[in-house]
Structures are given as structure tokens and as C-alpha cells.
N, C-alpha and C positions, 0 to 999 in steps of 0.2 A: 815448633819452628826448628829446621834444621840449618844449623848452625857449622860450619867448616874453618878450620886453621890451619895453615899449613906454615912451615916453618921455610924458610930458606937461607941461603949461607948469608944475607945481610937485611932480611926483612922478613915479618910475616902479612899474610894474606890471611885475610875475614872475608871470608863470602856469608852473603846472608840472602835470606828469598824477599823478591821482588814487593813481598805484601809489608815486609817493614816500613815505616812511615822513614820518610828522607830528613824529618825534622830531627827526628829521635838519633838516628845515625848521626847529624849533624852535630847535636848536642854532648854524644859520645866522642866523637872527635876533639871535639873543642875542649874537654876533659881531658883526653889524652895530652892535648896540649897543655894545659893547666898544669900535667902531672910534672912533664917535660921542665916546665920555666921553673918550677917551684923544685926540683932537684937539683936545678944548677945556682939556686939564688943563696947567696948568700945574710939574706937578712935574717933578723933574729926574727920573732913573737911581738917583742916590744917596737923594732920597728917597721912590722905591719899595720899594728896598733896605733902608731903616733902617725903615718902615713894617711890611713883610716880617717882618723879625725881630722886630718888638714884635707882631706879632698871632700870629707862630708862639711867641714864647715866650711870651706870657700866655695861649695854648691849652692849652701842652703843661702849665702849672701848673695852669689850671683843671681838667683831664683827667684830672691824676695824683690831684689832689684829692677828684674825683670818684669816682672809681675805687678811691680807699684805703679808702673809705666802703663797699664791697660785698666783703664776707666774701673772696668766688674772688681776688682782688687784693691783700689784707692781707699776706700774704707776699713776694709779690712786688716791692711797693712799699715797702718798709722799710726 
């Protein structure tokens, strides 16, 4: 696969050939932005970690919630 970069005075340019999947690009993008947020953030480790577990456990409530509400789950959830 050939691959091009070209540099210029306030960006560069990725050309790649048409047979790349648009997912895979997509995905590399969305990294790059990943990369972008987490350079300017100032959070530590610890509070990615404590952040972490308040958005997994106020899902897993909402979820269960949800879920107690539709018949197939009633048992299950009780």
C-alpha cells in the first residue's frame, strides 16, 4: 500500500489508495482525536479511574432499570 505525507506550513496531508476500508480511516481519525483531548486534559490517572467507575455504575443501574421494565428480564432481575 502506498502510503504519502506531505508536510505543509500549518498541516499535513495523508493520501492513501482508494482500496483502504473508510472504516479503518475513520477509526484512525477518531484516535487522532483521542490523542488531541488527552494532551490538553488535565486530569490525572486517578481521576480517569474514579470518573470510570461513576459512568460504569450509573449505566449498569440505569440498564438494570431498564431492563426490569420488559417482561423477558422480570425474573432475572429480582
Amino acid at each position: 500500500m502506498a502510503v504519502s505525507i506531505e508536510r505543509t506550513d500549518n498541516e499535513f496531508i495523508i493520501k492513501l489508495p482508494l482500496t483502504v476500508n473508510p472504516v479503518d480511516i475513520q477509526k484512525v481519525l477518531e484516535y487522532f482525536q483521542f490523542i488531541d483531548v488527552v494532551s490538553r486534559s488535565s486530569a490525572t490517572t486517578d481521576d480517569i479511574e474514579e470518573l470510570s467507575r461513576e459512568v460504569k455504575g450509573g449505566w449498569s443501574k440505569e440498564m438494570k432499570e431498564r431492563l426490569s421494565q420488559l417482561d423477558e428480564f422480570k425474573d432475572v432481575l429480582e
